[in-house]
N, C-alpha and C positions, 0 to 999 in steps of 0.2 A: 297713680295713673287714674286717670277719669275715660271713659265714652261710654258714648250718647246713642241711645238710640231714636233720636230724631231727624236721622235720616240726612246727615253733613259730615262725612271727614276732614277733620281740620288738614290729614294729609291727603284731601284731594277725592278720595275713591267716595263714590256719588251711592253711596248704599242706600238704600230701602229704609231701614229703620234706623239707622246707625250714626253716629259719631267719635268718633277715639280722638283725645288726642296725648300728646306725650310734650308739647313744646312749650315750653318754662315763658317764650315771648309774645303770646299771642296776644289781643287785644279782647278780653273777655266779654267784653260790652259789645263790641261789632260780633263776636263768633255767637255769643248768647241769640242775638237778634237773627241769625243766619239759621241758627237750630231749630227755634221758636216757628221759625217762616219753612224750614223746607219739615218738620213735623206736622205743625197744620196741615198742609201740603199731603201728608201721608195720611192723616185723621182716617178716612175712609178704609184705608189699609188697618191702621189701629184698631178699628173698634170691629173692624170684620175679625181682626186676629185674637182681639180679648173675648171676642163671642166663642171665635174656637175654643179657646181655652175653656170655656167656661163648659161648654159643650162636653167638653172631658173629663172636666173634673167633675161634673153630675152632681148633681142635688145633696146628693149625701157622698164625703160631710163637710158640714157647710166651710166655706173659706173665711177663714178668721185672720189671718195676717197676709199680707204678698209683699215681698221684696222685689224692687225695681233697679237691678244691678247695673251702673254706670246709667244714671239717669236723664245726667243732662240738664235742661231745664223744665223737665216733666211734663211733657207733652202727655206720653205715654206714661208715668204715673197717674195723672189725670184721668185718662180714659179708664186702666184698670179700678179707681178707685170709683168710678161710675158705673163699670161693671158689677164690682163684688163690693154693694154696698153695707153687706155687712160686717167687710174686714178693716183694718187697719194696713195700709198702702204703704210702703217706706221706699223715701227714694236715697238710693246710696252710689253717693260720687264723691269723687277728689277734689272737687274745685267748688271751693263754697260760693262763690258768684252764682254758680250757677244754681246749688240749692237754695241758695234768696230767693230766681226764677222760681223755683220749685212751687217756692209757698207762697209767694205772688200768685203765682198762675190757680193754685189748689184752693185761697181766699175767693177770689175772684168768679170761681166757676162754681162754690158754694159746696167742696170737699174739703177744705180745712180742717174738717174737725176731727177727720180721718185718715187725713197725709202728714205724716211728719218723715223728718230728713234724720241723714247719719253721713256726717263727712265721714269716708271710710277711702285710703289709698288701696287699692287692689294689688296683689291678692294678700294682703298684710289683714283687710277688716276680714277676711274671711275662718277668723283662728275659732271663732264661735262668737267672737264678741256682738254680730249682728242677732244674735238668738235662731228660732227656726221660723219654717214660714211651709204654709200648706200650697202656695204657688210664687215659684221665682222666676223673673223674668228677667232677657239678658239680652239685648242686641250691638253687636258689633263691638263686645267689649272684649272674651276670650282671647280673639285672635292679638289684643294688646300684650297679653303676659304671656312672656316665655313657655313657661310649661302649661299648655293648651288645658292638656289631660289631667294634670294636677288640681285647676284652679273648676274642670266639672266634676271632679271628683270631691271637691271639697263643697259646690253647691249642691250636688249632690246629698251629700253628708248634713246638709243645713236644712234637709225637708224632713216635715213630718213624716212618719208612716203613711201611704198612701199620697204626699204630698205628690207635684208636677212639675218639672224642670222644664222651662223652653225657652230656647237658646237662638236669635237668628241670627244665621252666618250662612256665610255662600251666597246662593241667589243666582241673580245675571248681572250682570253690567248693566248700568245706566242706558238707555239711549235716549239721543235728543237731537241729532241731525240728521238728516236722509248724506248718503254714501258721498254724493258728489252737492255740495253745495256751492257749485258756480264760481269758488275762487281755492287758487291751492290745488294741491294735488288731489284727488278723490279718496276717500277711506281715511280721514283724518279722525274717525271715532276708532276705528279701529287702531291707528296706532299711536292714541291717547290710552287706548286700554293696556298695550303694551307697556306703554311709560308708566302705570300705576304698578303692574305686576309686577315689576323692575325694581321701583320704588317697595313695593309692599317685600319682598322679596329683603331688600337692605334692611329694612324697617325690621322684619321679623328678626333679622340674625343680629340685632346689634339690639334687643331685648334682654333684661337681667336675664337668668337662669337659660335663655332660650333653647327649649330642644324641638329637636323633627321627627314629625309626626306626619302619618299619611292623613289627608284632614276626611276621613270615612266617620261620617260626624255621628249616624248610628251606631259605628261600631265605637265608637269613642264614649257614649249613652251605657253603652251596655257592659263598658269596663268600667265604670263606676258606679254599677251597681243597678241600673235602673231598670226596670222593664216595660212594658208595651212599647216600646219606641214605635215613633212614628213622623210622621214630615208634612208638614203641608208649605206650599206656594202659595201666594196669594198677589196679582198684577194691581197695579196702580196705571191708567192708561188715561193720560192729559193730553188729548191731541193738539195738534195744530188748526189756528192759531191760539197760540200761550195768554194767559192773562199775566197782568202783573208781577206779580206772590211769584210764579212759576217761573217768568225771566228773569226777574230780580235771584232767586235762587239758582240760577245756570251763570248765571254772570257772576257770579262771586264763586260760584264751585270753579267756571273758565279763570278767575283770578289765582284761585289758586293752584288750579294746575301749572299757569303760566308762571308763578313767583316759586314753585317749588318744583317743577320738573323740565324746563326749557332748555336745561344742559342735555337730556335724552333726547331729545327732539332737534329735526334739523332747519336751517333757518327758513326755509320756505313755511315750515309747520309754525314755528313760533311766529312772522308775519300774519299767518293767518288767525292763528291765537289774536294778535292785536286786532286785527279789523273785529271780530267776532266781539272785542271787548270794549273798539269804538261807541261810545252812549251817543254819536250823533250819528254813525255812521247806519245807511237804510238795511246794509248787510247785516250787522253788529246784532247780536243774540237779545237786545233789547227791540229790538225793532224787527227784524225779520219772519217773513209771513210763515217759514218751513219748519219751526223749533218745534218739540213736542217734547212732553217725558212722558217715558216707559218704564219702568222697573217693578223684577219680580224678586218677591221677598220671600226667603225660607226658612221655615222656621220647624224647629229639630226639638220633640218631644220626650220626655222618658215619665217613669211615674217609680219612685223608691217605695217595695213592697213594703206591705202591712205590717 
């Protein structure tokens, strides 16, 4: 199991920092380029959120290693390993294409020397074999493995004394079109959001091991041991009109909702899906003046006593 927290579900759900995916077929080299672009995209989110972090974990004592769990292609490695430059940064995922990205991206922006990768399948790498780390970072990758609470309990268990878990999950929904956009029935965001909870909902139960759990993510913190828990939010707010980077990211997230959830949806919805995804059309989410993204991102703290 690999995700991403660069802010793309391969099954469609338009997170904040995130991407999971689970599908054996995908095209690594188009979803890599899709991650890359809606991370960017987030950067300002990223580096506000590694400031928090950093914020917490205080001066002393100093940050020597951080694990970047379900990494993707290190968007957000990168920023932490610009944050806490006197650690050793690891990014660890399932899908080695995407840690080639990794160490591409970490050359390139002149942390090389300090990022290095661990293909690890989750929660399989989590037996100890990654070692410990004084800060672990983890977005949108949890809710991939069946047993939530098992797999924070075992990052958890992989912090030093006084180490920092932070975990983002939850949030809000995406938004990117105002309620009625001129064709189609009105509220088609809303029951787009429908059709992923629907979707995420099969998705969780057909997880190895999968168990249920109320997802009360501080109290989930605090059964594995950790204390100060705490939560921050943090909004991403790209108004209208969208540049480039930002429609080209709506337009392939609209790709795939339309190629993996259109059996939910009824055929006036999936029409409008198509115009939205027309590239000549003036309606079409590449060209239209009303797009915007919004998403708030939240991210779930604990700290494993001394």
């Amino acid at each position: 199991m690999s995700a991403h927290n660069d802010s793309a579900h391969a099954h469609a759900h338009a997170h904040a920092h995130g991407d999971g995916h689970q599908h054996g077929d995908l095209d690594w080299e188009v979803m890599a380029a899709h991650l890359v672009n809606s991370g960017e995209l987030q950067l300002p989110v990223l580096r506000r959120t590694a400031g928090r972090l950093s914020e917490l974990l205080g001066p002393e004592p100093e940050v020597r290693r951080v694990l970047d769990i379900g990494s993707g292609p290190g968007v957000m490695t990168c920023v932490l390993a610009e944050a806490f430059p006197a650690a050793e940064t690891v990014a660890v995922d399932g899908t080695p294409a995407l840690l080639t990205h990794t160490r591409d991206r970490a050359a390139r922006l002149g942390v090389g020397e300090r990022v290095t990768v661990r293909h690890a399948e989750l929660p399989d790498g989590l037996d100890g074999a990654l070692g410990t780390a004084d800060l672990i970072w983890s977005s949108k990758a949890v809710h991939h493995i069946g047993d939530q609470q098992g797999v924070l309990d075992a990052l958890a268990g992989a912090l030093n004394p006084g180490g920092l878990l932070a975990v983002a999950e939850g949030g809000l929904p995406t938004r990117f079109l105002p309620r009625d956009i001129g064709t189609g029935r009105p509220g088609l965001q809303a029951r787009l959001d429908a059709a992923q909870e629907y979707w995420f909902e099969i998705m969780r139960s057909e997880l190895p091991g999968s168990t249920s759990v109320a997802e009360d993510w501080p109290a989930m913190f605090r059964r594995a041991g950790l204390t100060e828990v705490a939560s921050f939010t943090l909004l991403l707010d790209l108004p209208a009109p969208l540049g480039e980077a930002a429609r080209t990211f709506l337009h392939t997230q609209l790709t795939r909702f339309r190629e993996m959830m259109s059996e939910t949806l009824d055929a006036d919805d999936v029409k409008t899906l198509d115009l939205l995804l027309d590239a000549d059309a003036p309606d079409g989410i590449l060209r239209r003046s009303d797009a915007f993204l919004l998403s708030a991102t939240t991210v779930y703290t604990g700290v494993r006593p001394a």
